[in-house]
N, C-alpha and C positions, 0 to 999 in steps of 0.2 A: 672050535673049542671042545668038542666031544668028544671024551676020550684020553684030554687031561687028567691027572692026577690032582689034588689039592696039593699046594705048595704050601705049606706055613713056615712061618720067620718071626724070630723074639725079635725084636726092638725096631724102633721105628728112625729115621734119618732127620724126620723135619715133623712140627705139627704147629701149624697154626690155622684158627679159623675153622672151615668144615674141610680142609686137604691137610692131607700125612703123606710125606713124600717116602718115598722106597729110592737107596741109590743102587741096590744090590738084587732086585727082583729078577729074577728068567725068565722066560719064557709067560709072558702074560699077553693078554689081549685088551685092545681098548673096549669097554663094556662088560669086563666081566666082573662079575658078582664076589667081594672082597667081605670076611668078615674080621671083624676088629673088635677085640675083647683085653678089658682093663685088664689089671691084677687082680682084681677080686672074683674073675668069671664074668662079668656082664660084658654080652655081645651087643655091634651096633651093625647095622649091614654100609656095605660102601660098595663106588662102582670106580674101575679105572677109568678115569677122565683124560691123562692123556700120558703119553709115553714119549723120554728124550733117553736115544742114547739105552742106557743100563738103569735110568731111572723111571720110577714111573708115579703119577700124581694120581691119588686116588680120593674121591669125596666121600666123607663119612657122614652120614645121616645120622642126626643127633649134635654133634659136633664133635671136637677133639679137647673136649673140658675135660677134665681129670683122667686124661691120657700121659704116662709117663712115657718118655723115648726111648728109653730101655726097660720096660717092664708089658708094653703093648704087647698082643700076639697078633699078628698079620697073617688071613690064610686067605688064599685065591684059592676060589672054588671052583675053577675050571668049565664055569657054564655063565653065559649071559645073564647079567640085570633083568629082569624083564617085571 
């Protein structure tokens, strides 16, 4: 993963529970470090959990409560959870 660029992306595809799914994310890795920030600016961190396909399932710490599906900002930060 080093070396990546941060990918971010306006809206979200799914949000239920602590997973927000991505159908249209690139080049991402299982394990890496996702941040996810409402409308109002407040960030939550998440980590890719698993990848199908062009989609990818990512767990947001905190939860996905007052996340709107098109108002989320999704960035992959291009470096491992850890």
């Amino acid at each position: 993963m080093a070396g990546i660029p941060d990918r971010e992306y306006l809206g979200a595809d799914s949000l239920s529970g602590p997973i927000l799914v991505m159908n249209r994310a690139g080049h991402v890795a299982m394990g890496e470090r996702v941040a996810v920030r409402d409308a109002s600016g407040n960030e939550r961190t998440g980590v890719v959990l698993r990848i199908a396909g062009e989609s990818c399932f990512v767990q947001v710490f905190g939860g996905t409560k007052r996340l709107s599906p098109t108002d989320t900002k999704v960035t992959f930060m291009g470096k491992p959870f850890t």
